[in-house]
C-alpha positions in Angstrom: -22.9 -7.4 27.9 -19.3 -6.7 28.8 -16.5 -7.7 26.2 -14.6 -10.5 27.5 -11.6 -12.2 25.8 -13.4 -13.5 22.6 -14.7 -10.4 21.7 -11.6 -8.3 22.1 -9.9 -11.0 20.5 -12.4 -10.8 17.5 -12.6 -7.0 17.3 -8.3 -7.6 17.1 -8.5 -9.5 14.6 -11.1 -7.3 12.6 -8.6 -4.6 12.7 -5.6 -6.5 11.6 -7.8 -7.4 8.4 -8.9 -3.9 7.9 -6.6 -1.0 9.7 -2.9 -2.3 9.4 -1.3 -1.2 6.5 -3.5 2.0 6.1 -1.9 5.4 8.3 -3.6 7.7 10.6 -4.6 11.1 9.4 -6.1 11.9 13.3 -7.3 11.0 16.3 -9.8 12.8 17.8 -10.9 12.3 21.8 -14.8 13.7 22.2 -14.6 12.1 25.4 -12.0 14.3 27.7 -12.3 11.3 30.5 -12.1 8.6 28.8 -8.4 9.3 27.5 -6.2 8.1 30.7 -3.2 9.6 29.4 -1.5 12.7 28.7 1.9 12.3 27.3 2.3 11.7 24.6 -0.6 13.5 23.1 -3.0 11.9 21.0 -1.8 14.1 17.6 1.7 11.8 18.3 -0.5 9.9 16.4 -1.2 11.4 13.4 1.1 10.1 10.4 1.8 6.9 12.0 0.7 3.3 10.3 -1.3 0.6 12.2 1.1 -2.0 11.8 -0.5 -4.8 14.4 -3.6 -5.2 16.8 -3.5 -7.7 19.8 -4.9 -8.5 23.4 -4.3 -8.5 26.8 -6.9 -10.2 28.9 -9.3 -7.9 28.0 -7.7 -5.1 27.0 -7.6 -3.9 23.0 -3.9 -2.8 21.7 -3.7 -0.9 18.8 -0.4 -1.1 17.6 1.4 2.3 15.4 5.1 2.0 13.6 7.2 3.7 16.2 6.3 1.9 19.3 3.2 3.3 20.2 0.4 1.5 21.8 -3.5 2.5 22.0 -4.5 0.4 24.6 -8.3 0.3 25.6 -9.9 -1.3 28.3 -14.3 -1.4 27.1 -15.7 -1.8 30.3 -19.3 -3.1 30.6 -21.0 -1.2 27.4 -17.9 0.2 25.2 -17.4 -1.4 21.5 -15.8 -0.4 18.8 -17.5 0.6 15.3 -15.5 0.4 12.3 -16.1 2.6 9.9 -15.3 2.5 5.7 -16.1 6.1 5.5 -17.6 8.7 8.0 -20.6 11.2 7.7 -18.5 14.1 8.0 -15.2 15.2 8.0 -15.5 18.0 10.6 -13.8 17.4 13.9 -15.9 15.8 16.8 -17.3 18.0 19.6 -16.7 17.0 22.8 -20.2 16.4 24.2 -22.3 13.7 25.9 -23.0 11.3 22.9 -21.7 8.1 23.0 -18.6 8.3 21.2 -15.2 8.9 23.4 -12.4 8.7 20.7 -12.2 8.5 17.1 -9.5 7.0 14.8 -9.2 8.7 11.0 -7.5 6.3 8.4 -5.8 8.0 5.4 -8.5 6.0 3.2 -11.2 8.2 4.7 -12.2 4.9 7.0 -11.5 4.2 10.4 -13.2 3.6 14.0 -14.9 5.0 16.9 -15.2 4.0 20.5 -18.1 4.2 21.6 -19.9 4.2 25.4 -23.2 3.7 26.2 -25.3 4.3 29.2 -24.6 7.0 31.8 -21.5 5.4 33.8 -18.8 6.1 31.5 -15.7 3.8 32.5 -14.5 2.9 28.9 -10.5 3.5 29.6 -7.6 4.6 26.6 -4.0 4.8 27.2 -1.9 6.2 24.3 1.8 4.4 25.8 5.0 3.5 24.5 4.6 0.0 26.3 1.1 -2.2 27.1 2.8 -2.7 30.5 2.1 1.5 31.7 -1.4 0.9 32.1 -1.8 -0.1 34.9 -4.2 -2.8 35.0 -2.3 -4.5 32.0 0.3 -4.6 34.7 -1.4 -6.5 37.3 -3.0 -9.1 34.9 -2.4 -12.6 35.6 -1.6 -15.8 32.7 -4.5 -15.4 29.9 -7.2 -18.1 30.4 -6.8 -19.3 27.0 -3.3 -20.4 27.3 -2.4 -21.4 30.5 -1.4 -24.9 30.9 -3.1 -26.8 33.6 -0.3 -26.8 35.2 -0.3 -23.1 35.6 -4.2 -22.8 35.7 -4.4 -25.0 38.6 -1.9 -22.8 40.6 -3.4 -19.9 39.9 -6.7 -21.4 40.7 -5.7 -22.3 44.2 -2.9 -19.3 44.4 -6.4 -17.2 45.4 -8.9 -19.0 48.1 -12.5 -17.9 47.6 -15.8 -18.4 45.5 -14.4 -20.6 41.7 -16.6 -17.7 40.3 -15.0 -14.9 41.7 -11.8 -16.2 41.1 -11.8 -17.0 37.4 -12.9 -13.7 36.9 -10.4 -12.0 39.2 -7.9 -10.2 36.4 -4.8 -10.7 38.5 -5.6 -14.7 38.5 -6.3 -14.9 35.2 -7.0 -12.9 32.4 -9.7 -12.5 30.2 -12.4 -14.1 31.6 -15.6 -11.8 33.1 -19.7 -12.9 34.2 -20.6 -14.5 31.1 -17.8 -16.4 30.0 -17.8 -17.9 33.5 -21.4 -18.8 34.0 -20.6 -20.7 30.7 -17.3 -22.5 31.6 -19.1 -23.8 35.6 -21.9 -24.6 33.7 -19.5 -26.7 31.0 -17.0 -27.9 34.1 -20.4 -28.8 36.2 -19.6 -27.0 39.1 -21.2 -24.6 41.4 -20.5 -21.2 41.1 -19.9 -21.0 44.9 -17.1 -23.9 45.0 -14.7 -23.1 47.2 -11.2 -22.8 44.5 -8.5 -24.8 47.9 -11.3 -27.4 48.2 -11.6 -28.2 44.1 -9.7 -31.7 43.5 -6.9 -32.2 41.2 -9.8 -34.3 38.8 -12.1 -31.1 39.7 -9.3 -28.5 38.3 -8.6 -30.4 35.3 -12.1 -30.4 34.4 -12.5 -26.8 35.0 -9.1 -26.2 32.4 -10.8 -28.3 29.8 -13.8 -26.2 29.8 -12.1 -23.1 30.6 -10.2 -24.0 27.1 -13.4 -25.1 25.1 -15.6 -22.6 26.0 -13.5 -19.6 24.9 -11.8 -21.4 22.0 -15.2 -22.2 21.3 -16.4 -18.7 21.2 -13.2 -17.4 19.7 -13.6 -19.8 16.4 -17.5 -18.7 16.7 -16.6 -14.6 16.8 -13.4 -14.4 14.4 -14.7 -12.9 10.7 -17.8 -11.8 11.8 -18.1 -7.9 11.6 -17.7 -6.4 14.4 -21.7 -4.8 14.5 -22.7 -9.1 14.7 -20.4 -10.0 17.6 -22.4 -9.3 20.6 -25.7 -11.0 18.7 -23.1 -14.0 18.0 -22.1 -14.2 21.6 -25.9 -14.4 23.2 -26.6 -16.9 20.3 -23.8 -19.3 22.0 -24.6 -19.2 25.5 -26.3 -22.0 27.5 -27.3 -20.3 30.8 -25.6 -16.7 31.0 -28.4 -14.3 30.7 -31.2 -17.2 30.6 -32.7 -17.5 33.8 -36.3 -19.0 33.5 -35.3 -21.2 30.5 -34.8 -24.2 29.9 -30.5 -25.8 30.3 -30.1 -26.8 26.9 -28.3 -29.8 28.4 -30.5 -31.3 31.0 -33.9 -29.2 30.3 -34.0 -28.1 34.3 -34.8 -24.4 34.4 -31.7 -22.2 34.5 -31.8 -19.9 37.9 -30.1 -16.8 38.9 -28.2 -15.7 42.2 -28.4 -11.1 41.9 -26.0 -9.0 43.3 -26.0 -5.6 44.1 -24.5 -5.0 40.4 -24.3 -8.0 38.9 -25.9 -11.2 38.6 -24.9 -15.1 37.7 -27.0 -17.9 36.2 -26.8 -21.3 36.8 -28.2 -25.2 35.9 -29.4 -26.8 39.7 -29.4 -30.6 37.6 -26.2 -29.7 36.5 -23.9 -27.7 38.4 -25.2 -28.3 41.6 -27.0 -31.6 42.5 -30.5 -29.9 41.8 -30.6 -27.9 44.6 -31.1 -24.1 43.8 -28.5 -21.6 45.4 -30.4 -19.2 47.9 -30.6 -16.2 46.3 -29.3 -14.1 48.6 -25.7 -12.5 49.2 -25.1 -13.0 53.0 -27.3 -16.6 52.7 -25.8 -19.9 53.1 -24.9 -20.6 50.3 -24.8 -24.6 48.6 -21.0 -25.6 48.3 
C-alpha cells in the first residue's frame, strides 16, 4: 500500500524525534538505481548533522547542516526502517535484497530504505535544493493546506474523472488510491464525477473531507513507530482495500472498479445513488 501524505508525514516526524541532532558517520547506496543523483556524491554526506526532516506531497526530505537535502520519493512498496543499532558494521553489498540506501548515525543507529517486490521504482536525490528533483518541481498546493479557495481552482484547473484528479501530483499534492477512495467516500461522491461539472456546494464538501480525512489520518499516524504505520493506516480505512464488506456507514457492500494496475473501491448507497459502477474501463460509466 503506497505511502501517501500521512505516512510520509509520520515517518518525518519519527525522524525529527529520533535522527536530528545525531551526525552521519555514512551513507551507503546497495541499490545503484535507486540513487537518482550523482553530484554531489553520497560520502558529501558523511560528517554532516540531520538538523530537520519535512514533506513534499509525498516526497521524504532529510535535511543535513550545510544545505543538503535527501529527498526520497517511496513509490508503491518502499518504507523506511529505523534502526537503534545494526547487525553489522560491514559495508552493504550491492545486491538484490530489499534495501537500496542505508543511513549510519554516529550513535551506531540509523535507517534503511527498503523496496520490496520486483519493480524497483523507490527514487533518492542527494540535492542542494528539494526543488532539483524534478517531480518536487512539478507538484501542485499540498492537499492538507490549501484553502478552498485554492482547492476548488485546482479542482476545476484539470477537467477529468474527481478521482484521477485529486490524485494527479501537479493538482495537488499528497494525495494517492487510498487516501482518495477515503475522502469520495467521506465527500459522497462518485469516483467518476466529472471535476467542471462538481458545484460550488459539491467542492466545498470535497475540501472538508479532503481536510478531515488526512488530518484524520495524520493525528492517527504521528508517534507510532514507524514498523505500526501501515497496520495503523488499513485499521482507519472505510472502503479502500474492502471490497466485499460491509460500508461501515450505511452497511451496503463496498465494490470495486480494476484497472490494468490499479484498482478503487467504492459505497453504491453512498457515493453513488446505489447503483454499482460497471466494472469495466472503456464501459459507461455512472456520473
Amino acid at each position: 500500500m503506497m505511502p501517501e501524505l500521512p505516512e510520509v508525514e509520520a515517518l518525518a516526524g519519527y525522524l525529527r524525534e529520533r535522527a536530528v541532532g545525531r551526525r552521519v558517520d555514512r551513507v551507503e547506496v546497495a541499490a545503484i538505481s535507486a540513487l537518482k543523483t550523482y553530484d554531489p556524491v553520497p560520502s558529501a554526506v558523511a560528517g554532516r548533522t540531520v538538523v530537520d526532516a519535512g514533506r513534499h506531497g509525498k516526497f521524504l526530505d532529510v535535511i543535513f547542516d550545510g544545505g543538503l537535502h535527501l529527498v526520497v520519493h517511496l513509490a508503491r512498496a518502499g518504507w523506511l526502517h529505523y534502526r537503534e543499532a545494526f547487525p553489522s558494521t560491514a559495508p552493504l553489498r550491492p545486491g538484490k535484497g530489499p534495501i537500496a540506501l542505508r543511513v549510519r548515525l554516529d550513535d551506531g543507529s540509523g535507517f534503511d530504505l527498503t523496496e520490496a517486490g520486483t519493480q524497483k521504482k523507490l527514487a533518492a536525490y542527494l540535492v542542494t535544493d528539494p526543488a532539483q528533483v524534478p517531480g518536487v518541481a512539478k507538484l501542485g498546493p499540498d492537499a492538507l493546506r490549501a484553502d478552498l479557495a485554492t482547492f476548488a481552482e485546482r479542482l476545476r484547473s484539470r477537467r477529468g474523472q474527481v478521482k484521477g484528479v485529486l490524485t494527479d501530483q501537479s493538482v495537488l499534492a499528497g494525495v494517492g488510491n487510498a487516501y482518495s477512495d477515503e475522502i469520495l467516500h467521506a465527500a459522497k461522491l462518485s469516483p467518476f464525477a466529472i471535476t467542471d461539472r462538481l458545484t460550488d456546494d459539491q467542492l466545498a464538501t470535497l475540501h472538508a473531507a479532503t481536510r478531515t480525512v488526512l488530518g484524520d489520518a495524520v493525528g492517527r499516524s504521528m508517534g507510532q513507530r514507524a514498523a505500526e504505520l501501515k497496520g495503523e493506516k488499513r485499521s482507519g480505512l472505510k472502503v479502500h482495500a474492502r471490497a466485499g464488506l460491509p460500508c461501515p456507514v450505511c452497511g451496503d457492500t463496498v465494490r470495486e472498479v480494476s484497472f490494468a494496475d490499479s484498482s478503487l473501491q467504492y459505497c453504491p448507497t453512498c457515493q453513488t445513488g446505489g447503483k454499482p459502477l460497471a466494472d469495466r474501463r472503456l464501459s459507461r460509466l455512472v456520473r
